[in-house]
Residue, then its C-alpha position, 0 to 999 in steps of 0.5 A: x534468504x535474500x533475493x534483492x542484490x544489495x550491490x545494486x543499491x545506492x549507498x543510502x538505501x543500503x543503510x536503510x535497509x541494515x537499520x530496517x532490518x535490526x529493528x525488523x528482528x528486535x521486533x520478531x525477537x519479542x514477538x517470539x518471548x511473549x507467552x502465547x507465541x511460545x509455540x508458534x515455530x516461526x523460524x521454521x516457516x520462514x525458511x521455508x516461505x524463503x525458499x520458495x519465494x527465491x525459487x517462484x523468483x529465480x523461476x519468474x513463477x515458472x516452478x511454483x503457482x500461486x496455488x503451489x504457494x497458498x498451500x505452503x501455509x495453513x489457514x492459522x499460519x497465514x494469520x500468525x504470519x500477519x500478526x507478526x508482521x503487524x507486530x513488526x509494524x507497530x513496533x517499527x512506527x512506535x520507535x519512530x513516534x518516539x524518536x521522532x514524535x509528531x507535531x503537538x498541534x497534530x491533532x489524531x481522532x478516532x471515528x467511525x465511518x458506517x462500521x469501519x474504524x477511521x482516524x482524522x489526522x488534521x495539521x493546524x493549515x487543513x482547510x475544513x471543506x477539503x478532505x483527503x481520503x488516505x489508505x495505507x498499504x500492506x498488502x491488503x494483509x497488514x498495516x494501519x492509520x497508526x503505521x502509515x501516519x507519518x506519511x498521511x500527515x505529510x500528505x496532509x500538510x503537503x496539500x493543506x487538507x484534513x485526512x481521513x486515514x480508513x482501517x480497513x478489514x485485512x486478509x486473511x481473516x477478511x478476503x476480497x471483498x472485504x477491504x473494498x467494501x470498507x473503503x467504500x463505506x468511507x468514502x460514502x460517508x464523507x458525501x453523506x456527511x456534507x464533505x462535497x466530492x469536488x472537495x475529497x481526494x482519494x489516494x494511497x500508498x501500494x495496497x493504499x494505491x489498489x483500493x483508491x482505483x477501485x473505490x473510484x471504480x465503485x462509486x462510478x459504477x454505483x451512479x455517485x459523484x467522483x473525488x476531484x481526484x486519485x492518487x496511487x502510490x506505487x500501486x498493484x493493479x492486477x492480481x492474475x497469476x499469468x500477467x506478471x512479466x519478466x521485469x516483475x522478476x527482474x525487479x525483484x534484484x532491487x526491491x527487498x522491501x517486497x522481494x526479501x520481504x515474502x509479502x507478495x508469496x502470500x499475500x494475493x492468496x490470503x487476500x484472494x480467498x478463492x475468488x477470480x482474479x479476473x473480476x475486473x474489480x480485483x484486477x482493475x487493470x481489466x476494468x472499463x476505466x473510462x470517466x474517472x477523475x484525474x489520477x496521478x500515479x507515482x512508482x519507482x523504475x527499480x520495484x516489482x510493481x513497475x510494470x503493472x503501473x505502467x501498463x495501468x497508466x497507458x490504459x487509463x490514458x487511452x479510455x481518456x483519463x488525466x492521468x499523470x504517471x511519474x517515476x524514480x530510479x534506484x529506490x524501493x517499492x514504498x520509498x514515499x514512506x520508506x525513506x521518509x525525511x531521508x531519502x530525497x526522492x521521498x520528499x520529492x514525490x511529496x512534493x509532486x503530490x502537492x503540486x498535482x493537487x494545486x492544480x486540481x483545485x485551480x482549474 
């Protein structure tokens, strides 16, 4: 059930969302053939998981708590629904790759970073001394380097540096604070392994965006030297329950890439596993921001996490933080990846990475 207004789209992105969409259900339709998801009623517990997403929206959290939500699905059904919508993902950057495959000289490698599987993803331009730290998105619950590679290597090509892509533990098999942990460790392992931090730059795309603030949060707060920089791609920046406002609803008319999806229904339970939302670490908005490096924060003005970037913007900027908010209209949540080489916001923000970085690194 469909919560977005697709009348509000621009033509563009309502193509995007119709071809998105197909191969959103070729996917799940051969997810559902396979032998060990026979049983899995999975059309059942959409619908259901629709119809309280609309209702939690349409109430903006007023008829059903996070609580309410989480208890909808069982501990093996949210893990189902990550596996199927992980399914959904390698599918979807499968079809991409080979439609559209990367640039031979793209070279991809596996690695391990203190036990946390990574891949360098090097463009032949990278700088071997400069490493940017990318972490993909998902929601804390799905997503890998393989899915989000299209983006990281732009990113890397944009800013001229080697990436190293983390893939991270997911919830909900692993909750808080497993993720951050990961992140962490690979950060900690570029410095122990020669890469100078005024030579790293940490950043990523929304669940991506929430583990780059926190990661500088710890290792600021572990005594370590800080990355020359952070950037955080349409980033969550508080997970409590009372702090969403209404336009975090309101934008849910035109954001179906987090409204339509249900990712947000279950997502922050599943990565939560019980733990306070109010630990600073979880909601970074509520932590002491001072003395982190410069950051830059990119969101569109139409995606449900507008507001909370913003409101982290404005506190980063008053404990005296160089950071750097930008924003674009009439495009949705992820429109950096989403509309990668079609929309031109995409490329725009790109390029305003790039440009973020060049001063970064000429001052």
């Amino acid at each position: 059930m469909s919560v977005s207004d697709r009348s509000k789209f621009t033509p563009i992105v309502k193509k995007l969302m119709a071809e998105y969409q197909k191969i959103q259900l070729k996917a799940i339709t051969e997810f559902l053939k396979r032998e060990e998801n026979k049983g899995f009623n999975f059309w059942d517990l959409w619908t259901k998981l629709m119809d309280a997403n609309k209702r939690w929206i349409d109430s903006k959290g007023k008829d059903l708590t996070y609580k309410d939500l989480n208890e909808l699905t069982t501990h093996e059904e949210r893990i189902l629904l990550a596996k199927i919508i992980q399914f959904t993902f390698d599918y979807t950057s499968d079809l991409q790759e080979k439609e559209n495959p990367l640039p031979a000289e793209v070279k991809i490698e596996n690695v391990e970073v203190k036990g946390v599987p990574a891949e360098w993803q090097i463009v032949p331009e990278a700088m071997d001394e400069r490493v940017f730290l990318y972490i993909h998105g998902g929601g804390m619950v799905i997503g890998s380097p393989r899915n989000s590679r299209y983006l990281s290597v732009a990113l890397g090509g944009a800013t001229k540096m080697k990436v190293l892509s983390v893939d991270y533990r997911l919830a909900p098999e692993h909750p808080h604070p497993a993720g951050q942990e990961d992140c962490f460790k690979a950060y900690q392992w570029l410095i122990e392994n020669g890469i100078k931090p005024e030579n790293i730059i940490i950043g990523g795309l929304s669940a991506g965006g929430y583990y780059t603030i926190t990661t500088l949060l710890r290792a600021r707060d572990a005594g370590m030297p800080l990355p020359r920089g952070g950037i955080c791609l349409s980033p969550a920046t508080d997970l409590r329950e009372e702090s969403t406002d209404d336009l975090f609803y309101e934008n849910a008319r035109t954001d179906p890439i987090l409204a339509d999806s249900g990712l947000l229904l279950w997502c922050i339970p599943a990565y939560l596993g019980g733990k306070d939302p109010n630990d600073p670490y979880i909601s970074p908005i509520l932590a002491d921001l001072r003395g982190l490096p410069p950051l830059l924060i990119q969101a569109s003005t139409s995606e449900m996490l507008y507001s909370g970037a913003k409101k982290f913007y404005e506190k980063a900027r008053e404990a005296g933080v160089d950071v750097t908010f930008e924003t674009w209209d009439d495009v949705p949540h992820g429109f950096q990846v989403f509309g990668l080489n079609i929309l031109p916001e995409a490329q725009d923000s790109i390029n305003h990475v790039k440009s973020f970085v060049e001063k970064l690194f000429n001052k």
